[in-house]
N, C-alpha and C positions, 0 to 999 in steps of 0.2 A: 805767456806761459812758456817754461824751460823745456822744451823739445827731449831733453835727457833725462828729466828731473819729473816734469810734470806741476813745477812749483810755482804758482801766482805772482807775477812780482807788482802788478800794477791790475786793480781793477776798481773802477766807479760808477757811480750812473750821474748820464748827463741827460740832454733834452733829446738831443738828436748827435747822431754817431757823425764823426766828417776829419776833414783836416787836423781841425784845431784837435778835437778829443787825441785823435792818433799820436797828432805833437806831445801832449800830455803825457800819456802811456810812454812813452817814450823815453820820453824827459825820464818820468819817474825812475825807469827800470836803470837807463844807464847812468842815471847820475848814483842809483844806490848798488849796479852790480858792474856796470862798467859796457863798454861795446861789444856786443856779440859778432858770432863770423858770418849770420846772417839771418834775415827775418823771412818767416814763412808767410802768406798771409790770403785774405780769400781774395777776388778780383775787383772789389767795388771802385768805383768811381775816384775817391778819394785816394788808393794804393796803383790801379792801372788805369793808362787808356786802352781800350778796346775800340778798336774802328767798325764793328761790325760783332750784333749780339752772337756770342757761339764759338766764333774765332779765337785766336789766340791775342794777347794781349801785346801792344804795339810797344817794346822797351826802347825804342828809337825814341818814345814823345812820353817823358816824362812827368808825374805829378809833383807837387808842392813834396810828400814824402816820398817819390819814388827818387827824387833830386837830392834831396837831405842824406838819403842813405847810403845815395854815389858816393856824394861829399864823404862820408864817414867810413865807405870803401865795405858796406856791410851789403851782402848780399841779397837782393830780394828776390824771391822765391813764387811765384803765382801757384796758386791752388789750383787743379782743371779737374779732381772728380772728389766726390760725394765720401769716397772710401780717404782720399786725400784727406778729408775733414770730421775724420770719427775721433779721435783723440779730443780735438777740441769740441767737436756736440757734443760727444760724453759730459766732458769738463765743464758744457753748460745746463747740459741736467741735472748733475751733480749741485752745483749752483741755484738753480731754478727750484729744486725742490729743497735746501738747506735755507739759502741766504734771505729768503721774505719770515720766514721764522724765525730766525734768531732776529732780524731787526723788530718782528712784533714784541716780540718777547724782553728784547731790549726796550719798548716803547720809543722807539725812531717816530719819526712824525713829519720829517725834512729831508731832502735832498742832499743838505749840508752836515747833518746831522747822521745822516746813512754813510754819506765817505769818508768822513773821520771814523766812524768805528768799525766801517770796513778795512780804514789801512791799519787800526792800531790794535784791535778785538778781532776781530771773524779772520783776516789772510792767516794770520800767526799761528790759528789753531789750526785752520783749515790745511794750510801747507805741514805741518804738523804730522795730521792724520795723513792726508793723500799724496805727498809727494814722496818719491822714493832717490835713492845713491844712484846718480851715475854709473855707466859702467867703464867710463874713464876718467879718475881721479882729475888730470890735467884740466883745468878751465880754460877757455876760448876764450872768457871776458879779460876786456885789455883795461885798462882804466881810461874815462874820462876827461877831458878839461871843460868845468863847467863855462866858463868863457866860451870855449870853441862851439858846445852845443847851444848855447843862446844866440852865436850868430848862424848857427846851420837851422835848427830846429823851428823856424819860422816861416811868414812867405817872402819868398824871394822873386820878385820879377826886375825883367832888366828895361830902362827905357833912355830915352836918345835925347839928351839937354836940348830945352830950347831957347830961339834965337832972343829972351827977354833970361836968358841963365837962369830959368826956373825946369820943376821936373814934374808932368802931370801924375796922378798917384788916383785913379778912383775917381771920387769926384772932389780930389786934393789937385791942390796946383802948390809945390812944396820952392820956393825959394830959396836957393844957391846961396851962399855966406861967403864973403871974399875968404878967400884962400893963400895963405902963404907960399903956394906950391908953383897955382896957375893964376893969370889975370882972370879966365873966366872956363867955363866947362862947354862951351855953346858946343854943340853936333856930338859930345861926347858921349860914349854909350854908360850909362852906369846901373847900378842895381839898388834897388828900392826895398827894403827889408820892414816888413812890419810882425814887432814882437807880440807876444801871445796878451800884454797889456796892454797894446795899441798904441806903442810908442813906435815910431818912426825912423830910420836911418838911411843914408842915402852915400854910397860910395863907390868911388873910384878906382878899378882895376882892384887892389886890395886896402886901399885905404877909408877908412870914414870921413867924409867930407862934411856934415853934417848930421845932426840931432832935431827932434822934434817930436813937440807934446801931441796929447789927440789931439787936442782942435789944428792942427799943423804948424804951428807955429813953432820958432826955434827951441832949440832947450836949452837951458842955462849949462849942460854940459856938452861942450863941441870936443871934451877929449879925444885926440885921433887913436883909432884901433885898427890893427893890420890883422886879417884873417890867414889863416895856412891858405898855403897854394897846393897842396897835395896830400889827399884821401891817405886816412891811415889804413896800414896793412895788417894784416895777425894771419896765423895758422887754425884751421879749424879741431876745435876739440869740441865739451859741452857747450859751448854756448851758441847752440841751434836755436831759434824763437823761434815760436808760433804766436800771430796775434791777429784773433778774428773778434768781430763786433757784433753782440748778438742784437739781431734784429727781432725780435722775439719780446711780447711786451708779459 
């Protein structure tokens, strides 16, 4: 939800709220409005660590999305009271009492079935009715490069080549592909990237040094990709987000 605006850009239902759903919402909003100058959001697990229930939230020891957002230079924001979070409980009662009617009323019957006509039917009206103008014309949203958010908007962990030039992933042992670059990666630190398909990459400093299907195995596409080395910048105007996950069944 647009902080300035009030206007829905991303909402679905899934099974359970986490990582992935977050990546989603995400995905959605900036690949259709562009990067915002920062994201508001509540404290759960999936947005902060907290060392201690109560406390303030540890931004030293980042999450899967609290990393994504460095990367993309977009500010996150913790929630710490009740009043911090009335725009968006409004926005879920609102919701709460509209959106299980209009899916009856539609005859919805699916999960799959409900997010398609919630992205194409019910936001369009809904933002419609309740979202209002800005009160600074200027937008914060910078545009995109879908390329760059596919390799930001995933998980990223880093691990340490071992001495057989394979790289353990999970309960993956992902094998190294000779390299035009190096004879081998042994002790090298690299990063392990697994996209929202469950497809696999594994690269060096900024390079892609390999591909790989889910079952782990290589991919038929070892094209190399070089990721940005440096978080984009913007000015703030409207593009404040707010994005909370209602726990709430």
């Amino acid at each position: 939800m647009d902080d300035a605006t009030s206007t829905v850009y991303s909402a679905f239902l899934v099974e359970e709220e986490g990582t992935a759903s977050s990546f989603r919402g995400l995905e959605e909003t900036f690949l259709s409005k562009g990067l915002p100058s920062s994201l508001y959001t509540d404290r759960g697990s999936h947005y902060f660590v907290t060392l201690k229930a109560g406390e303030a939230v540890d931004k030293g020891r980042l999450t899967q999305v609290g990393r994504a957002l460095r990367q993309l230079g977009i500010e996150h924001i913790p929630a710490y009271s009740p009043e911090a979070r009335g725009r968006s409980e409004r926005m879920f009662s609102t919701l709460q009492g509209r959106l299980p009617k209009e899916l009856k009323l539609a005859g919805i019957a699916s999960v799959e079935a409900a997010n398609s006509f919630i992205a194409e039917t019910y936001l369009p009206g809904h933002n419609a009715r309740f979202a209002r103008p800005p009160e600074i014309e200027d937008s914060a949203f910078v545009a995109a490069d879908p390329r760059q958010l596919a390799e930001i908007l995933c998980i990223e962990e880093e691990r340490v080549v071992g001495r057989d030039n394979t790289v353990t992933f999970g309960r993956l042992r992902l094998q190294l592909p000779p390299s035009p670059h190096r004879h081998h990666f042994v002790k090298a630190t690299v990063k392990v990237r697994r996209y929202p398909d469950g497809s696999i990459a594994v690269f060096h400093e900024h390079r892609r040094i390999a591909s790989y299907n889910l079952d782990a195995t290589l991919s038929g596409n070892q094209t190399e990709v070089k990721t940005p080395r440096e978080p984009l910048r913007r000015q703030n105007r409207s593009g404040q987000m707010m994005c909370y996950q209602n726990r709430t069944s």
